[in-house]
C-alpha positions, 0 to 999 in steps of 0.5 A, a space after each residue: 500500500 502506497 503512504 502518503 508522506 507529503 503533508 499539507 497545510 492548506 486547511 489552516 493557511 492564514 490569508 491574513 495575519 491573525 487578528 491578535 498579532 495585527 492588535 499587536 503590530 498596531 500597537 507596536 507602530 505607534 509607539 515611535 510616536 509615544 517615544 517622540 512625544 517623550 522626547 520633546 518632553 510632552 508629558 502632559 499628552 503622555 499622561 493623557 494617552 496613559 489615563 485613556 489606556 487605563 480607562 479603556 482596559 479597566 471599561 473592558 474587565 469590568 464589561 466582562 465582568 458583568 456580562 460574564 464572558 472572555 475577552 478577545 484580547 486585552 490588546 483591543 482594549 489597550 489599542 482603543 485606549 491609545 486611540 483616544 488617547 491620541 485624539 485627546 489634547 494634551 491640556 484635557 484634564 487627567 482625571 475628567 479624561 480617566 471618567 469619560 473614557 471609561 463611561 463611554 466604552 463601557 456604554 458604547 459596548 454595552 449598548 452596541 455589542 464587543 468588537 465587529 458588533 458595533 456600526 459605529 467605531 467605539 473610540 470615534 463615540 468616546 472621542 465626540 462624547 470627551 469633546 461634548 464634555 470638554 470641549 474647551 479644553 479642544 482647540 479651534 479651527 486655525 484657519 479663518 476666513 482672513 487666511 482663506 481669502 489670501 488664498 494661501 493660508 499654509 503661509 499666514 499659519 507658517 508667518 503667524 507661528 500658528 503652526 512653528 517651522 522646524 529649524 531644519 525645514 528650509 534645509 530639508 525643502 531645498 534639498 527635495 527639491 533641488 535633488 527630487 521633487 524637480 524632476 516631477 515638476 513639483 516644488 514644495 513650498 518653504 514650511 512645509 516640511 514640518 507638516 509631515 514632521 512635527 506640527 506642534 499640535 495640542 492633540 498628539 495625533 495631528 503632530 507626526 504625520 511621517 511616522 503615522 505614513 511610516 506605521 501604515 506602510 508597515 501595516 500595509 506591506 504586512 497584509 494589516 490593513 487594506 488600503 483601499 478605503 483610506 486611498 478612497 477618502 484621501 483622494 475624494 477628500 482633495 479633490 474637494 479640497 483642490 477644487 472647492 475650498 477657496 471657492 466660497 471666499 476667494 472665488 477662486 476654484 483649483 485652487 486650494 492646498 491639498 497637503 494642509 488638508 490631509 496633513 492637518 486634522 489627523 486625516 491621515 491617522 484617523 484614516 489608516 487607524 479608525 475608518 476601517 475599524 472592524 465591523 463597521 465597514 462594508 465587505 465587498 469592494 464596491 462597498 469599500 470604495 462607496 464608503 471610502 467616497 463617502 468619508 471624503 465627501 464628509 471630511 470635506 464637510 466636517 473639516 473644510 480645507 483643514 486644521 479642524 480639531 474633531 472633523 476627522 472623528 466625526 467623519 468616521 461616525 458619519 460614514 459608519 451610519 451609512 455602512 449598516 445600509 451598504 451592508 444591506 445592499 451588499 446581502 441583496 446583492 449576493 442573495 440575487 448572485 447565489 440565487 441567479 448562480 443555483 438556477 443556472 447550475 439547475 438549467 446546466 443540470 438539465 
């Protein structure tokens, strides 16, 4: 009798990274930011994201607790904390932040279930429910009606010191584009360097916007997340902000700046880490791309040409009130697929 010796694996093939591992991997991207805000010596915002950690594995145990049953993970729980942390100003008391956090995660997940259960992102709902409870203690908008009637409000912002230059932002201008941007016919204008660096925002998630392309290209080259919702959002949300956002001011169209949009607010952390939370998104990818289009129109609404200090946050929960109808979409769709797919495999039978 002949024995088979080759074993295989296809049964247990991972297409994916395990869920806990990509927990872990988001977590671990993240803490080059943690270390840089150690670095400049920005403990209040440490000590924020801290509280907010706690708060948010303290909401989960007791959770737990309550409806009698095993976690996922702890690691979720540490990941939402960090969240909100993030997204919290670095002036927002401790302990009115340590409360909140805790109340709300504890009602969110009480109210709309545990993780891929909930429509709405549970870090984005206690994010909006701080700011209702706090909302002094968030900055305004830096953009006013004045810079955007000059038509060029990065350098009023860079001029003011609204948002402070890096001592090395000139040398790093220059140098991309003498030697890089050049040959694209692209020249980055003087500043704007320290947008990706360190914008010196009083939320922690707006200042390094470099490490947080960093993360998500690890993510991404790891199989962590999908990129086709943020890619979606990035790009309807500067259309709109190319095309649009001087319009109702200077009159003029085309031309409004793209970069102080995406590098402002914490679009691009709120995309790579909280619009595509799980569960709360569409499966297929013409629903990817209908939510992703979507969260660019909102974030054009909710954050205008940028610097907005919860536009991003409310943009995730807009369009996770549109993913329940999408996903409905999505189920009638693949019924009328399966049903129209049996019927002609019954006719092929025949």
């Amino acid at each position: 009798m002949k024995i088979n010796t080759k074993l295989r694996f296809s049964p247990f093939v991972h297409i994916s990274p395990a869920f806990p591992n990509t927990i872990a991997a988001m977590i671990l991207v993240l803490v080059p930011q943690l270390v840089f805000l150690g670095i400049y010596k920005d403990y209040k915002a440490l000590l924020v994201i801290t509280v907010s950690v706690l708060a948010s594995v303290i909401a989960e145990i007791v959770d737990n607790l309550i409806q009698k049953k095993m976690s996922v993970g702890s690691f979720v729980s540490v990941l939402e904390g960090l969240i909100i942390g993030m997204f919290l100003p670095e002036v927002y008391p401790p302990l009115l932040a340590f409360f909140v956090v805790m109340f709300s995660l504890f009602v969110v997940k009480y109210c709309f279930g545990g993780l891929a259960s909930n429509w709405a992102n549970p870090a984005a709902c206690t994010i909006i429910i701080a700011w209702f409870t706090g909302s002094l203690f968030f900055p305004d908008f830096q953009l006013n009606a004045e810079m955007l009637e000059s038509a060029n409000p990065a350098s009023m912002l860079f001029s003011m010191n609204i948002i402070p230059m890096n001592e090395n932002a000139n040398i790093v201008s220059n140098f991309l584009n003498s030697h890089v941007l050049n040959h694209f016919g692209f020249v980055l204008p003087e500043g704007y360097t320290s947008l990706f660096w360190d914008t010196h925002a009083l939320i922690p998630a707006f200042r390094f916007n470099m490490l947080t392309i960093f993360a998500s290209l690890v993510l991404a080259s790891l199989s962590m997340i999908d990129l086709l919702i943020p890619v979606c959002y990035f790009t309807v949300y500067a259309i709109l902000v190319r095309a649009f956002s001087l319009e109702p001011f200077t009159g003029l169209t085309g031309q409004g700046d793209i970069l102080l949009a995406l590098l402002t607010s914490g679009t691009l952390f709120c995309g790579f880490f909280m619009l595509s939370w799980y569960g709360t998104t569409p499966m297929s990818i013409p629903g990817k791309v209908v939510y992703g289009v979507l969260a660019g129109v909102c974030a054009f609404v909710m954050s205008g040409a940028g610097t907005s200090p919860t536009g991003a946050v409310f943009t995730v929960i807009l369009v996770n009130t549109a993913s329940p109808v999408i996903q409905l979409f999505e189920d009638k769709c693949y019924s009328i697929y399966k049903s129209l797919t049996l019927k002609t495999r019954l006719e092929h039978e025949r």
